[in-house]
C-alpha positions in Angstrom: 14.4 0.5 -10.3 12.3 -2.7 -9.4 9.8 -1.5 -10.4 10.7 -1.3 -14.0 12.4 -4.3 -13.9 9.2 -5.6 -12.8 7.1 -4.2 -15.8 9.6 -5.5 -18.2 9.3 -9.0 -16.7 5.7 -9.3 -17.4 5.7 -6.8 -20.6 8.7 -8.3 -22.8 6.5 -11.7 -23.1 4.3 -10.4 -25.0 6.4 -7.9 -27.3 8.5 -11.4 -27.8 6.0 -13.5 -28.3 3.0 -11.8 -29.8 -0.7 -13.9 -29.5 -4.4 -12.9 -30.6 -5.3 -9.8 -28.3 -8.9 -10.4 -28.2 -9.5 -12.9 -25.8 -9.1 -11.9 -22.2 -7.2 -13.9 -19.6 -9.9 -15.6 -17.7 -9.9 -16.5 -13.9 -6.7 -16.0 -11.9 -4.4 -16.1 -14.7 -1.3 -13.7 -14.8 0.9 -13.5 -17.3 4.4 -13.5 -15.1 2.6 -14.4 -11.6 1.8 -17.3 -9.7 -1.4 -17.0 -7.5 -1.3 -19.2 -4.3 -3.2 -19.4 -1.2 -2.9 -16.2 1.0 -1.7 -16.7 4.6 -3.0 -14.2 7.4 -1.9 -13.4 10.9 -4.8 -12.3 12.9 -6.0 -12.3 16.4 -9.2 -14.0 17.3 -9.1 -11.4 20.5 -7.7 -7.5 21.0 -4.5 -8.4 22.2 -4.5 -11.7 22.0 -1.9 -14.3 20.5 -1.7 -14.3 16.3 -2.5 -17.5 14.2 -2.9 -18.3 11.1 -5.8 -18.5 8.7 -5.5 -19.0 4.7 -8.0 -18.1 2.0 -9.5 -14.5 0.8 -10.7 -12.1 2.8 -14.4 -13.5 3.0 -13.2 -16.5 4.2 -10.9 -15.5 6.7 -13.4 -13.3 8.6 -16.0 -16.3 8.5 -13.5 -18.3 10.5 -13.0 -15.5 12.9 -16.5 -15.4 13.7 -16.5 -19.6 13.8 -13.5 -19.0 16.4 -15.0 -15.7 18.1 -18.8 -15.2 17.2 -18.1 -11.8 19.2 -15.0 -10.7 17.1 -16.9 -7.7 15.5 -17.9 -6.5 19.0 -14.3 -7.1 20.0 -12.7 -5.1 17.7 -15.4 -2.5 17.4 -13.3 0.2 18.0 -9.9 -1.3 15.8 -12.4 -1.8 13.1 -13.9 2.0 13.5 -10.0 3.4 13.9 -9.6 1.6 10.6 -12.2 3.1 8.7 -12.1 6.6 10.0 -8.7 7.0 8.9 -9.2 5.8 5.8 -12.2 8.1 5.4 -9.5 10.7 6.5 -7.4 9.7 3.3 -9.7 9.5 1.0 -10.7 13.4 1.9 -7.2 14.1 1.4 -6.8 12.4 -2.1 -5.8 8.7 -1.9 -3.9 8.8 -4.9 -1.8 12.4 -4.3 1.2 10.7 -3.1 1.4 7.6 -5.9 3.4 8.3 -8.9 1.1 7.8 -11.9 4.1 5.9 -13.7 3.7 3.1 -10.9 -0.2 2.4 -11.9 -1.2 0.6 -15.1 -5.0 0.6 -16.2 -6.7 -2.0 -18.7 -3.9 -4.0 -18.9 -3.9 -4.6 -22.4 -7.3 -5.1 -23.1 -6.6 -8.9 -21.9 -7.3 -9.2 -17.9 -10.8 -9.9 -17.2 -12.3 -6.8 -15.2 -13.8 -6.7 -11.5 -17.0 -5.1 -10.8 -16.1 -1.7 -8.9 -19.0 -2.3 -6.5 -17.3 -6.0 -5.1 -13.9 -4.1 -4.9 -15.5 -1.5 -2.9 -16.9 -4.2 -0.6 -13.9 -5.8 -0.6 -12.2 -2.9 0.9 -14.7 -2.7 3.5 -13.9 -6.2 4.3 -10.0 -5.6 4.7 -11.1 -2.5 7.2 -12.3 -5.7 9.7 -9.5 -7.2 10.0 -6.5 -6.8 12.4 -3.3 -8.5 11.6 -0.1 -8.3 9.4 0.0 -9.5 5.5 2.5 -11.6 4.3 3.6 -12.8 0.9 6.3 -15.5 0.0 9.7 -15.1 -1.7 8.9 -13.6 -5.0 9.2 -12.7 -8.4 5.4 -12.4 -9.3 3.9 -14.6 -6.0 0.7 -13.7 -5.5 -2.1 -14.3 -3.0 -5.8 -13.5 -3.6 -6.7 -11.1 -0.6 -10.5 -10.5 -1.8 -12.8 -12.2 -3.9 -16.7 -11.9 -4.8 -18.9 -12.1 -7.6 -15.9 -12.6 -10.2 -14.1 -9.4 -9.1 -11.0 -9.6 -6.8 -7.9 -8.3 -5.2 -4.5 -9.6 -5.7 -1.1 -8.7 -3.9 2.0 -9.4 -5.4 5.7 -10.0 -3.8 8.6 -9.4 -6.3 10.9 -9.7 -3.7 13.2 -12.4 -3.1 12.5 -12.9 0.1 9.2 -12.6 2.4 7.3 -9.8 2.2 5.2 -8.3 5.5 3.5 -5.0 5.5 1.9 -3.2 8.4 -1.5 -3.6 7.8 -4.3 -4.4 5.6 -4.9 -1.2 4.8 -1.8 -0.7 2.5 -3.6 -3.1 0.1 -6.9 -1.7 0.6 -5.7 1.9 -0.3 -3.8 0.6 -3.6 -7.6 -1.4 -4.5 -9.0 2.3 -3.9 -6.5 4.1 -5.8 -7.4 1.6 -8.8 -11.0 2.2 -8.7 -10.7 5.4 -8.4 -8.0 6.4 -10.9 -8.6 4.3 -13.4 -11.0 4.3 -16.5 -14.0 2.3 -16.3 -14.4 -0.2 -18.9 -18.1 -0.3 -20.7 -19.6 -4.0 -21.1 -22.1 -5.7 -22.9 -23.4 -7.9 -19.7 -26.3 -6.0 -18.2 -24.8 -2.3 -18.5 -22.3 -3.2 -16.0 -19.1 -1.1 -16.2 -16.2 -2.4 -14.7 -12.3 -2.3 -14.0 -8.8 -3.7 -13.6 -5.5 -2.2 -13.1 -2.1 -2.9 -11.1 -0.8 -0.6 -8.8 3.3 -0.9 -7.8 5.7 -0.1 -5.0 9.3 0.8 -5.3 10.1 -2.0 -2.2 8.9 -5.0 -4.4 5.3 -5.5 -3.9 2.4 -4.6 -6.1 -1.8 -4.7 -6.0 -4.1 -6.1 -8.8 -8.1 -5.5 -9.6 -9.4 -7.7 -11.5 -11.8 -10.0 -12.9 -11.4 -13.8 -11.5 -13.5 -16.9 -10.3 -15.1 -16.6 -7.5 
């Protein structure tokens, strides 16, 4: 399955070449992966033509509003769509239908960790926007779709080719799924508890949380 062969790709590094476990890997660093620029086809209008916008979430919606200042009234009713139904899975159990073998939690003790809050508005974020991700030919490319306050959302292409998926939501359900099933991780800095984890897909795609700089 890809998805072991995945695990073993990033895993057998460090059972080969072992290195002091205390320090965490700071900022976008992923063992295995290569973060680059994430590319986004939206429309600026319901209906209208796609182009595209690069950067994280935050900063795709800000140029939306730059080329549409009425883009939330626009998509009022796409953006309310989006959120009811993901409402409607969360009620159902967002993580009923995801093998627990697929999801990894505190990897290793070495990621840096995202504040669960950030994710959670991160997700909110993804439920404004209307397009189609994509992700480059893979192994282990990765794009940064959300990042705030050092905590942020990564999606990963294993694939060799391009990767699409429907819609935003895919990612934003595997952020959920993270926060939500996986154990948060006490700190010393101001009683904040936070998490990371890694969520994967038999078709050769994956979603990190994490801690990163932003």
């Amino acid at each position: 399955m890809k998805l072991f062969t995945t695990l073993s790709a990033v895993i057998l590094p460090f059972l080969l070449n072992p290195v002091d476990a205390s320090p965490a890997m700071r900022g976008d660093e992923i063992p295995g992966y290569k973060t680059v620029e994430l590319s986004w086809e939206v429309a600026t209008t319901p209906g209208g033509p796609t182009m595209i916008l690069n950067g994280t979430v935050q900063q795709v919606r800000a140029q939306l509003l730059q080329l549409n200042p009425n883009y939330d009234n626009d998509f009022a009713e796409l953006t309310a769509a989006s959120k009811a139904a993901a409402a409607m899975r969360r009620s159902k159990g967002v993580s009923k239908d995801v093998d627990p073998s697929h999801r990894l939690c505190d990897i290793w003790g070495r990621w840096d960790s995202a504040t669960k809050k950030r994710i959670l508005e991160g997700i909110d974020y993804l439920h404004h926007i209307n397009g189609q991700p994509h992700q480059g030919p893979g192994p282990g490319n990765c794009g940064r779709v959300s990042c705030s306050f050092d905590s942020a959302i990564i999606w990963c292409n294993d694939n060799p080719t391009t990767k699409y998926l429907d819609n935003f939501n895919l990612i934003a359900d595997d952020a959920l799924n993270i926060i939500t099933e996986c154990p948060e991780i006490d700190t010393e800095v101001l009683g904040v508890r936070t998490i990371n984890g890694q969520l994967f897909h038999d078709d050769g795609w994956n979603t990190i949380v994490k801690g990163a700089k932003c």
